[in-house]
C-alpha positions in Angstrom: 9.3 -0.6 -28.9 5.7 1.1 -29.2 2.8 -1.4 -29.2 -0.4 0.6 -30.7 -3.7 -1.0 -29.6 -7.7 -0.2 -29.7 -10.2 0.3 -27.1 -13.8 -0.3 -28.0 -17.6 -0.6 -27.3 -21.0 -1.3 -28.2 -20.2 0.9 -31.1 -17.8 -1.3 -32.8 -20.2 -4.6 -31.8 -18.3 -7.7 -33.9 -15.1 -5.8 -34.6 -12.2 -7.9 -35.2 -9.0 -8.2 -33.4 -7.0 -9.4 -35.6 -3.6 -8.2 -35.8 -3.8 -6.4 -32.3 -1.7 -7.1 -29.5 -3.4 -6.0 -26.9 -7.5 -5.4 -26.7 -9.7 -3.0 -24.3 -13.0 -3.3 -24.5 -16.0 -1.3 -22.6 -17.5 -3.6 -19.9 -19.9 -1.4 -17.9 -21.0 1.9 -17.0 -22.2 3.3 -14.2 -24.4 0.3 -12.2 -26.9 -0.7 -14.5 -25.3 -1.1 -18.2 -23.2 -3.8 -19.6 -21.4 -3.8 -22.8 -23.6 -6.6 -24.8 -21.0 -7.4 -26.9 -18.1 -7.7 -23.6 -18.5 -11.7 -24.0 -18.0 -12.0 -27.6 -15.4 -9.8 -27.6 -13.8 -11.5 -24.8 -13.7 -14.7 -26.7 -13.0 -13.1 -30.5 -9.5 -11.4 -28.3 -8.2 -14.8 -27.1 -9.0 -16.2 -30.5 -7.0 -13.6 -32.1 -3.7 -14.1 -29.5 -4.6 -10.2 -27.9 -4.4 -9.8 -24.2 -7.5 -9.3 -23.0 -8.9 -5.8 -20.7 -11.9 -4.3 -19.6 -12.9 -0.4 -18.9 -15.8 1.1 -16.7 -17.1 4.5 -17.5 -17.3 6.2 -14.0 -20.1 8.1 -13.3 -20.2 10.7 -10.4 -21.5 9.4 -7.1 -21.9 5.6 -5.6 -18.4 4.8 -6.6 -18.2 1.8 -4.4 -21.6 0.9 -5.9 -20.0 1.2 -9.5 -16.7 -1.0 -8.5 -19.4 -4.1 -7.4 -21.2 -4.0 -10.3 -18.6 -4.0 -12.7 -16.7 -6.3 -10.7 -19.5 -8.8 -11.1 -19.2 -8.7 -14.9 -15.4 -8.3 -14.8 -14.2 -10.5 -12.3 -10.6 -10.5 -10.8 -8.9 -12.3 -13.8 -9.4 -9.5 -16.3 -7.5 -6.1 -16.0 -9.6 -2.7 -15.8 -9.3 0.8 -16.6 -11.0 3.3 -15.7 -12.9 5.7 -18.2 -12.7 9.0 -16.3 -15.0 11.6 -18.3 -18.2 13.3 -18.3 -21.3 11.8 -19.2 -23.4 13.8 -21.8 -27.3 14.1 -22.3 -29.0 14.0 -26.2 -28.3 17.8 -25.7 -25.2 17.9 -24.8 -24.9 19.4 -21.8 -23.5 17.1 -19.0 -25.2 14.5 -17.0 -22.6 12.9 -14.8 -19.3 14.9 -14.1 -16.9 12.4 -12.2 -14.8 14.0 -9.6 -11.1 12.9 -7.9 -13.4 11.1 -5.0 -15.3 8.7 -7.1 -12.6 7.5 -8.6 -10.8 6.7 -5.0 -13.9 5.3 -3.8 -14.4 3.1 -6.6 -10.6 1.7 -6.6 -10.3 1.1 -3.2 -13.9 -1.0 -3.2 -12.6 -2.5 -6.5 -9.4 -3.7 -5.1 -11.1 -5.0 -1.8 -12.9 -7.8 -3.8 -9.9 -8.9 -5.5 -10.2 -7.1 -8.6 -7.2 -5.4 -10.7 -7.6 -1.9 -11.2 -4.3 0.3 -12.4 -5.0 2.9 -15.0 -6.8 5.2 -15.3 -8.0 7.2 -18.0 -8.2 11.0 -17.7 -8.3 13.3 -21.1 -6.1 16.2 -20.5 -9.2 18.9 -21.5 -11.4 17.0 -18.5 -8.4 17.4 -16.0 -7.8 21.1 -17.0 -11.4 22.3 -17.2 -14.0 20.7 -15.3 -11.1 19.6 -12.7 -9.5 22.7 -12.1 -5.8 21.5 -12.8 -6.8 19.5 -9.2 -3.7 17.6 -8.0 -3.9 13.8 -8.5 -2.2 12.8 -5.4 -5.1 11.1 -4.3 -4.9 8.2 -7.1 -1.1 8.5 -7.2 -0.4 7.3 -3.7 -2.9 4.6 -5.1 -0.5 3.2 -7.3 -2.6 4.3 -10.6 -1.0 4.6 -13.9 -2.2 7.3 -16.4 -3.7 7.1 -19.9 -4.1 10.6 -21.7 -5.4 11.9 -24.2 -4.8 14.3 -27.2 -6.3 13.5 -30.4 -2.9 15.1 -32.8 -1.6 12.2 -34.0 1.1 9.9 -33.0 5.1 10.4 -32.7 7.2 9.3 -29.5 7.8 12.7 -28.4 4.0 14.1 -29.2 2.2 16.4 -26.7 0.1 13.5 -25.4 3.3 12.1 -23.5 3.7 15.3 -21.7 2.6 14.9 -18.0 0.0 16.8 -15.8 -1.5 17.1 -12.1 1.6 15.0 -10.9 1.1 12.3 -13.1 3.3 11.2 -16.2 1.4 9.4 -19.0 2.1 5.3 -19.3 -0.4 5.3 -22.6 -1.4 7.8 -24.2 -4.8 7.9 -26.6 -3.8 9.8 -29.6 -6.7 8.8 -32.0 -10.5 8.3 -32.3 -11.0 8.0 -36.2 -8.6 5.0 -36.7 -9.8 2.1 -39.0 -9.2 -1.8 -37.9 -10.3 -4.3 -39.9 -12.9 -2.5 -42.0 -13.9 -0.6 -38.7 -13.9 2.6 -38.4 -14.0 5.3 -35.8 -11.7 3.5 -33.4 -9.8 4.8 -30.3 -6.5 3.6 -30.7 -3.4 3.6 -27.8 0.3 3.8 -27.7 2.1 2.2 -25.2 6.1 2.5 -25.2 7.2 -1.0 -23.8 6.7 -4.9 -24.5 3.6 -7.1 -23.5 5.3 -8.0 -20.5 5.7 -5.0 -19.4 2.0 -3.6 -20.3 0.7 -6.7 -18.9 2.7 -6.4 -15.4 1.6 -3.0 -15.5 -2.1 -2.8 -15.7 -2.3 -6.3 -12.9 0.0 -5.1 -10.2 0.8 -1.3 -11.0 4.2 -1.7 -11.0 6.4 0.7 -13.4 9.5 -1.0 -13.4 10.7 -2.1 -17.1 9.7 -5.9 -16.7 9.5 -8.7 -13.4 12.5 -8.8 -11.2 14.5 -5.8 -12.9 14.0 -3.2 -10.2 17.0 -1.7 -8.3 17.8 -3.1 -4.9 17.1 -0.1 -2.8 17.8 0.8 1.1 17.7 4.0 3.1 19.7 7.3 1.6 18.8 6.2 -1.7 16.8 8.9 -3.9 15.3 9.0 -7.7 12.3 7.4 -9.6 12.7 3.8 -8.3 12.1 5.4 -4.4 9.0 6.8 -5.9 7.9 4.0 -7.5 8.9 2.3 -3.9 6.5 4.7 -2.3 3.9 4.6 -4.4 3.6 1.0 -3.8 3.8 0.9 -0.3 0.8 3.8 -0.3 -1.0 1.0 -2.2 -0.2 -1.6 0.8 -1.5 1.1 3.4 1.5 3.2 4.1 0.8 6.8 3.8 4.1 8.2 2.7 4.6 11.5 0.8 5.8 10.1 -2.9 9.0 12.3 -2.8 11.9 10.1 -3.9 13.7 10.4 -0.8 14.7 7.2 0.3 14.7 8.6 4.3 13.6 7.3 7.8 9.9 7.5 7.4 10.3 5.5 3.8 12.7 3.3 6.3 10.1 2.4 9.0 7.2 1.7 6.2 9.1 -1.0 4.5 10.6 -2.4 7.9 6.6 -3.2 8.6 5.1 -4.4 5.5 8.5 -6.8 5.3 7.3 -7.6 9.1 3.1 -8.2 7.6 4.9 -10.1 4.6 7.1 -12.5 7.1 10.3 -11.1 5.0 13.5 -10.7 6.5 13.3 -7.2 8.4 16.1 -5.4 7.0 14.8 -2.2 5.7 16.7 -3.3 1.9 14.6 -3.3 -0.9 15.8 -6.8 -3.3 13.7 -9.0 -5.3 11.7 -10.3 -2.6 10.2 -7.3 -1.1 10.0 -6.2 -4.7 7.9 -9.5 -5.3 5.6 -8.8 -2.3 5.1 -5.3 -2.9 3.6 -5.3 -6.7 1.4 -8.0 -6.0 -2.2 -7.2 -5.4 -3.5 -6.1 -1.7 -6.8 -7.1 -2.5 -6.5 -10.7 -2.6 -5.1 -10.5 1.0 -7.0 -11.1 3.8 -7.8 -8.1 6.3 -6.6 -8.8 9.4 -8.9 -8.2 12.5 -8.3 -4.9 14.7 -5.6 -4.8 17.1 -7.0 -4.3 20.4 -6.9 -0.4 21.5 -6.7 1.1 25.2 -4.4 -1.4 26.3 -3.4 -0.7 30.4 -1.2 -3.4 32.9 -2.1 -2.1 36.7 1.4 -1.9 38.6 0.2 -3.9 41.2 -2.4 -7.2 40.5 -0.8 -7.4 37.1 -4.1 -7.3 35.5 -4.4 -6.7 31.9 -7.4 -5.6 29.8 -7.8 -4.2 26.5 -11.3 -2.6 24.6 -13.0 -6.0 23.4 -12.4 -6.6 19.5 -15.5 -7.2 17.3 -16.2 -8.4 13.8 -19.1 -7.6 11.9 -20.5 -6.6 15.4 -20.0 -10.0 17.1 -17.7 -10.0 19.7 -14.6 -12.4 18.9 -14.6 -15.9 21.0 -11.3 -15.2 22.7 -7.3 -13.9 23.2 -4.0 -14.9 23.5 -1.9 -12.9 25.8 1.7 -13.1 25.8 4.4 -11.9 28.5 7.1 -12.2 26.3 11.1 -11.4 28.1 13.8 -9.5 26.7 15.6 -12.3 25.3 12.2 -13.1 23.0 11.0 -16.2 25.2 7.8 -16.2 26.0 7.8 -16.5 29.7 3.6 -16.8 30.0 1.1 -17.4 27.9 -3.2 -17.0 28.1 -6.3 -17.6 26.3 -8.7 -15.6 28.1 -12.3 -15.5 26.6 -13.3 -12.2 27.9 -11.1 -9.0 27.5 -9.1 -9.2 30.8 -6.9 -11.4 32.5 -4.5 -11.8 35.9 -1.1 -12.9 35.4 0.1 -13.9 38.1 3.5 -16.2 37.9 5.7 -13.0 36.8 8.9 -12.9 38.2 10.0 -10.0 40.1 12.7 -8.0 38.7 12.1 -8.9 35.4 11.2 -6.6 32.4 8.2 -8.1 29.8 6.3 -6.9 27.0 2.8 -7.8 27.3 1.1 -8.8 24.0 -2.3 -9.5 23.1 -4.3 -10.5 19.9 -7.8 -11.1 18.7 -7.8 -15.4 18.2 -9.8 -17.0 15.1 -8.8 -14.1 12.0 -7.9 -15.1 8.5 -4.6 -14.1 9.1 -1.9 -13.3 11.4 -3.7 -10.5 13.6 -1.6 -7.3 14.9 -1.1 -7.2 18.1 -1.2 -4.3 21.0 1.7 -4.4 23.4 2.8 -2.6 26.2 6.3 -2.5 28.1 5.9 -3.8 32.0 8.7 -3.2 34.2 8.2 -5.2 37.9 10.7 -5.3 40.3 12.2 -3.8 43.5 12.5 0.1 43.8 14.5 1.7 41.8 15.0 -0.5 39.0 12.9 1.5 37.1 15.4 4.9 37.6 18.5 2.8 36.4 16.9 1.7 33.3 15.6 5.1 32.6 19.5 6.6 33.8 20.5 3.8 30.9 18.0 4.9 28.2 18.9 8.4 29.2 22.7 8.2 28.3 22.2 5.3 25.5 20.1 8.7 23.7 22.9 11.1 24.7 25.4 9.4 22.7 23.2 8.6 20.1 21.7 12.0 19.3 25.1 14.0 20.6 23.5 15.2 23.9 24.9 16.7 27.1 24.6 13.3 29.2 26.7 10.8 27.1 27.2 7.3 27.7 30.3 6.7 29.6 29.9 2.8 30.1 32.0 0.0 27.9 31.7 -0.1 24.6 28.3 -0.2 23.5 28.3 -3.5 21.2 30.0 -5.0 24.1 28.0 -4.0 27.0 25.3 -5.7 24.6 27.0 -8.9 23.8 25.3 -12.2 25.1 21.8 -10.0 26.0 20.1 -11.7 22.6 18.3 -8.7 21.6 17.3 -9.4 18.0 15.8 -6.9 15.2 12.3 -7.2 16.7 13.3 -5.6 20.3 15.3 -2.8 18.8 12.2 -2.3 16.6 9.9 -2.4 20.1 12.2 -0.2 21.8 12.2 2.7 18.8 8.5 2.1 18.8 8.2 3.2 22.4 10.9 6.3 21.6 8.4 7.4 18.4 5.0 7.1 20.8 7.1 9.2 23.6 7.7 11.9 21.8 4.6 11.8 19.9 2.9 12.2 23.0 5.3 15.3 24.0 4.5 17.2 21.2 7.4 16.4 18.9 7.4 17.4 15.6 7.0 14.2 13.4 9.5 15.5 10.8 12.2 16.1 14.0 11.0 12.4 15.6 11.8 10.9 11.9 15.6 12.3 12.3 16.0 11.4 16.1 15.1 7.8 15.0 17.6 7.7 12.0 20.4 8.6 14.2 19.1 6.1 16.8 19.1 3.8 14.2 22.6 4.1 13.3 23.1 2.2 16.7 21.4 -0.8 15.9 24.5 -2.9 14.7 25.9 -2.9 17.6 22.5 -3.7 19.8 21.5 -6.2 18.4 23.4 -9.6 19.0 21.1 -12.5 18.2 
C-alpha cells in the first residue's frame, strides 16, 4: 500500500488534518524560530487519529547548536526530519547553504539527548548542484533514511523513487500545490508501506518491512538485510563499510555490541540482537573511558593505568581483577589511585589483568592485559603452543602435531569470552607488526573456524 501525507508550516497556520494518516509539521529553524502554530497543530493531529512529526530546517553552521534548540521544542517523544535545503534572502540569492557536516553534527548531538532523528530530507536539484553529486556516506553509516524530492506528480514507479549519492528514497515529495481541506499549496508525501512500518521507521531507522520480520543473519551471509545490519551497527558505534558482505569484520562488530547488550555472544543475528540493534543509542547511557596505557612490571607485579576523568574530575576509584584461565577471578582490588601491587599471585599461573573506572551509569569497558608468571621457560612453551595452534589453523609450515585439538582442550573450561581475549591479542599483534587490516580480518576467520573445538565450557 502507499500512504500519501502532508508536511506543513507557518504557512498553512490552522490547517486541518483530517483525513491524513500521518502529519509533519515544521517545528524550528535554525536556533531562534519556532513554528507558532507547532502546538496547535500537535493537538489538531491527535484529534484527527494522524501520527504525529516534527522537521527542522538546517541551516549551515552550529549544527549541534540547532539539534538543542529544536530538541527543546521537540522533545524525545516526537519523530524529526530533517529539512535539508538552502535558505533564501527577499532577493533570492542564498543565505544559508547547508552542507553534508551540519547535518552529521546536528544528528549525532540530536541523538545524544535522546531525541529521534531518521530522515532526512534532501531535494534531488540541492544534492546535484550546490552538493556536487557528494557521496552521502556520512549520514548513511548514520542509519538516515531518505526523503526526495521531484515535483512531477505521483505513480509508484515515478522518477522521485529513483535513488542518488548512495541513498534509495523511503518517501518521496512529489507535490507542493496540493489542496487539504480547503488548503492549498501543500507539500504532500508518498510513502510505500503501512503505519507500522513508517512509524518504526522514522523512531529507530530500521528498514525492515514491520517489528520482528528481519532475517536471522550470521557470517557468509550477503544482500540488503547485511546492509541494513551494518548500517545499524554504524549507528551503535561500529564503523563498518555498508557493503552487504556478511564477513569477519561484520562478525567481530556484532560479537561486541551482543557483548555491550549482555546478549548471548554468538555472532547470529535473530530477533533479539535485531531488538537491540533498532532501538535508539541515545537513550543509553555513555559509559566512562576505559583506562589507556595499561603496563604489569614482570617483577613487583605492579599495575597502573593513565587515571580516568569525568567532566575533568578525577573518578573516586578502581576495581582491578586478576581473573585465571578458567574465568575465576583469582584476586580482586579497589584501589583509589591509579596503581596497585598484587601480590598473592601464584607462580606458574597465567592471568588476565582487568581494570575499570568504579561509579559510571553503566557497565564500564575495561583495559586488560595478558600476565604470564612462572618459572623459565613457561613462557617459550606457551608461545611453541600458540605457534603450532596458528600453523594448523592458517595452513602454515609448523603444524600442530599434538592430540586432537577439541580433545587436548577438553576439561580446560575455556568459554566464548577467552577465545574472544585470545583473538583480541592475535588482532593487536599483528596490528602492531604492520599487518594489513583487510589480511588480519581473514587470518581471524580461519582462526575462528577453530573455535568449536576450543571452547568447552
Amino acid at each position: 500500500m502507499t500512504i500519501f501525507y502532508p508536511d506543513v508550516s507557518s504557512y498553512q497556520t490552522g490547517i486541518s488534518f483530517a483525513g491524513c494518516v500521518i502529519a509533519m509539521v515544521k517545528a524550528t529553524e535554525n536556533t531562534n524560530y519556532r513554528n507558532p502554530d507547532y502546538a496547535a497543530a500537535e493537538t489538531r493531529a491527535a484529534n484527527a487519529g494522524a501520527y504525529f512529526c516534527a522537521y527542522h530546517f538546517l541551516h549551515a553552521g552550529n549544527g549541534v547548536g540547532q539539534a538543542q534548540y529544536a530538541f527543546g521544542v521537540v522533545g524525545a517523544n516526537v519523530p524529526l526530519m530533517i529539512d535539508f535545503e538552502p535558505a533564501y534572502n527577499a532577493n533570492g540569492t542564498i543565505a544559508s547553504a547547508p552542507q553534508i557536516a551540519d547535518a552529521v553534527a546536528f544528528i549525532n548531538e540530536y541523538r545524544s539527548l535522546g531525541g529521534k532523528v531518521y530522515l532526512l530530507y534532501l531535494p534531488h536539484w540541492y544534492w546535484q548542484g550546490n552538493l556536487g553529486q557528494a557521496a552521502l556516506t556520512p549520514v548513511i553509516d548514520l542509519g538516515m533514511l531518505l526523503v526526495s524530492s521531484d515535483y512531477t506528480g505521483y505513480s509508484d514507479t515515478g522518477p522521485g523513487w529513483a535513488g542518488y549519492g548512495g541513498m534509495t528514497p523511503l518517501v518521496w515529495q512529489y507535490t507542493s500545490t496540493a489542496t487539504l481541506n480547503g488548503v492549498v499549496n501543500v507539500d504532500m508525501n508518498a510513502y510505500k508501506g503501512t503505519q507500522a512500518e513508517f512509524e518504526a521507521q522514522v523512531t529507530t531507522g530500521a528498514t525492515a518491512q514491520g517489528p520482528g520480520t528481519e532475517p536471522t543473519l550470521v557470517e557468509g551471509d550477503t544482500g540488503p538485510a547485511v546492509q541494513t545490519l551494518q548500517t545499524r551497527l554504524n549507528v551503535w558505534g561500529a564503523k563498518l563499510t555498508v557493503d552487504g558482505d556478511f564477513g569477519a569484520s561484520t562478525l567481530a562488530a556484532v560479537k561486541a555490541f551482543q557483548a555491550q547488550q549482555k546478549l548471548t555472544v554468538d555472532g547470529t543475528v535473530g530477533p533479539q540482537t535485531w531488538a537491540a540493534l533498532n532501538a535508539n543509542p541515545g537513550t543509553t547511557p555513555q559509559p566512562y573511558p576505559a583506562p589507556t596505557k595499561l603496563a604489569v612490571s614482570s617483577v613487583s607485579l605492579s599495575v597502573s593505568w593513565d587515571a580516568v576523568t569525568v567532566n575533568g574530575q578525577a573518578v573516586a576509584s578502581y576495581t582491578v581483577e586478576a581473573v585465571e584461565l578458567n574465568g575465576s577471578v583469582f584476586v580482586r582490588e579497589t584501589p583509589t589511585t591509579n596503581s596497585v601491587v598484587l601480590t598473592t599471585l601464584v607462580p606458574g599461573q597465567t592471568y588476565n589483568i582487568l581494570v575499570w573506572a568504579n561509579g559510571g551509569p553503566v557497565a564500564p569497558p575495561h583495559a586488560s592485559i595478558l600476565l604470564r608468571r612462572g618459572p623459565a621457560g613457561i613462557g617459550e612453551r606457551h608461545r611453541a603452543y600458540l605457534t603450532t595452534f596458528l600453523g594448523e589453523a592458517l595452513g602454515g609450515p609448523r603444524r600442530y602435531r599434538g592430540p586432537d585439538i577439541a580433545a587436548a582442550h577438553r576439561g580446560l573450561g575455556i568459554s566464548n569470552v577467552h577465545f574472544g581475549l585470545v583473538a583480541g591479542h592475535l588482532v593487536a599483534t599483528l596490528d602492531e607488526l604492520g599487518v594489513p587490516r583487510h589480511l588480519t580480518d581473514q587470518i581471524i576467520g580461519i582462526v575462528a573456524t577453530l573455535q568449536p573445538a576450543v571452547v568447552t565450557a
